[in-house]
Steps between C-alpha positions, in 0.01 A plus 500: 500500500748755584659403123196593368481843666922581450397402150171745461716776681760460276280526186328822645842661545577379150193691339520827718937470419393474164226780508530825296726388234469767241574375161551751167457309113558742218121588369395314180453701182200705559193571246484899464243714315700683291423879434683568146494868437461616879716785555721444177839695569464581869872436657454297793782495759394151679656440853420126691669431824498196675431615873367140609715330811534151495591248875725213487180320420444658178548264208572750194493327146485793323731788518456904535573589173265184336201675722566846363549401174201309490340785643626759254402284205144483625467862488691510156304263341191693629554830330751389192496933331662619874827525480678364834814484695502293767810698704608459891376843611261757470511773240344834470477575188329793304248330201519121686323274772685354802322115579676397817385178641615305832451125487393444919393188431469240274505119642321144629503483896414181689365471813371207654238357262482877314642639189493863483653682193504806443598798279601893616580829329547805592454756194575875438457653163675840462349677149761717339321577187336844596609809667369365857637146559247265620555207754248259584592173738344168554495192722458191361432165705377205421460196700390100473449263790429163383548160634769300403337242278776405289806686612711664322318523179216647712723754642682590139141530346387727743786743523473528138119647510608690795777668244281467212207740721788749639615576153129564358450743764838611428464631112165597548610746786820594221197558248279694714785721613661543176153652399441663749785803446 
């Protein structure tokens, strides 16, 4: 009997040792609604920081500059007439528009029985193109809690529409504010 129990004990320990193990996959090629013709010839100055912190129980498989990449392409593929640089800092240029975008978040925890994923920007827009710049921000979190039914092709599947729902938020905030000056 006291087997049993060391053995139960030890298992519990197990699961809460093993509890919040974050894990990052590069996002899978995402489906975009492109807008050909939006904004044709606007210079974009496009600025993504990774500000996300991973613990020693983070398992990364895909690296900073994969994410931002990724992330840049989205919003390149989305408007195809701007024309972008994707630079390391902010410029304030006379006739452009500064996108600056910090990835907070953007991975699978597990927890227990739980997946959460989750996605996080935070946005600022500075409009250059008129005598009075223009800056407009935005916070962008989304979130999935599911239970883990078949590991980790539940937890890749769900950080992807996670992504997939930060990024349509994202150019249709870039769209709005792009108008909107």
């Amino acid at each position: 009997m006291k087997k049993i129990l060391l053995v139960v004990l030890l298992t519990i320990a197990g699961t809460i040792a093993e509890a919040q193990k974050m894990y990052v996959w590069c996002p899978n090629e995402q489906t975009i609604v492109s807008k050909p013709g939006a904004f044709s010839g606007v210079k974009i100055n496009l600025v993504i920081t990774d500000k996300r912190e991973f613990g020693s129980k983070t398992r990364d498989k895909c690296s900073t500059e994969e994410l931002v990449e990724n992330l840049a392409s989205v919003i390149r593929r989305t408007y195809p007439s701007i024309k972008f640089t994707l630079s390391k800092e902010k410029t304030a240029e006379k006739g452009t528009v500064s996108i600056q975008i910090d990835i907070l978040a953007y991975a699978a925890t597990f927890s227990t029985v739980m997946w959460n994923a989750s996605a996080e920007y935070a946005v600022t827009i500075n409009d250059y193109r008129k005598e009075k710049s223009a800056e407009q921000t935005l916070d962008i979190a989304k979130d999935r809690k599911f239970y883990n039914a078949i590991g980790f092709t539940t937890a890749k599947s769900n950080l992807n529409k996670t992504y997939a729902m930060a990024n349509t938020e994202l150019v249709e905030f870039i769209y709005k504010a792009l108008n909107s000056n």
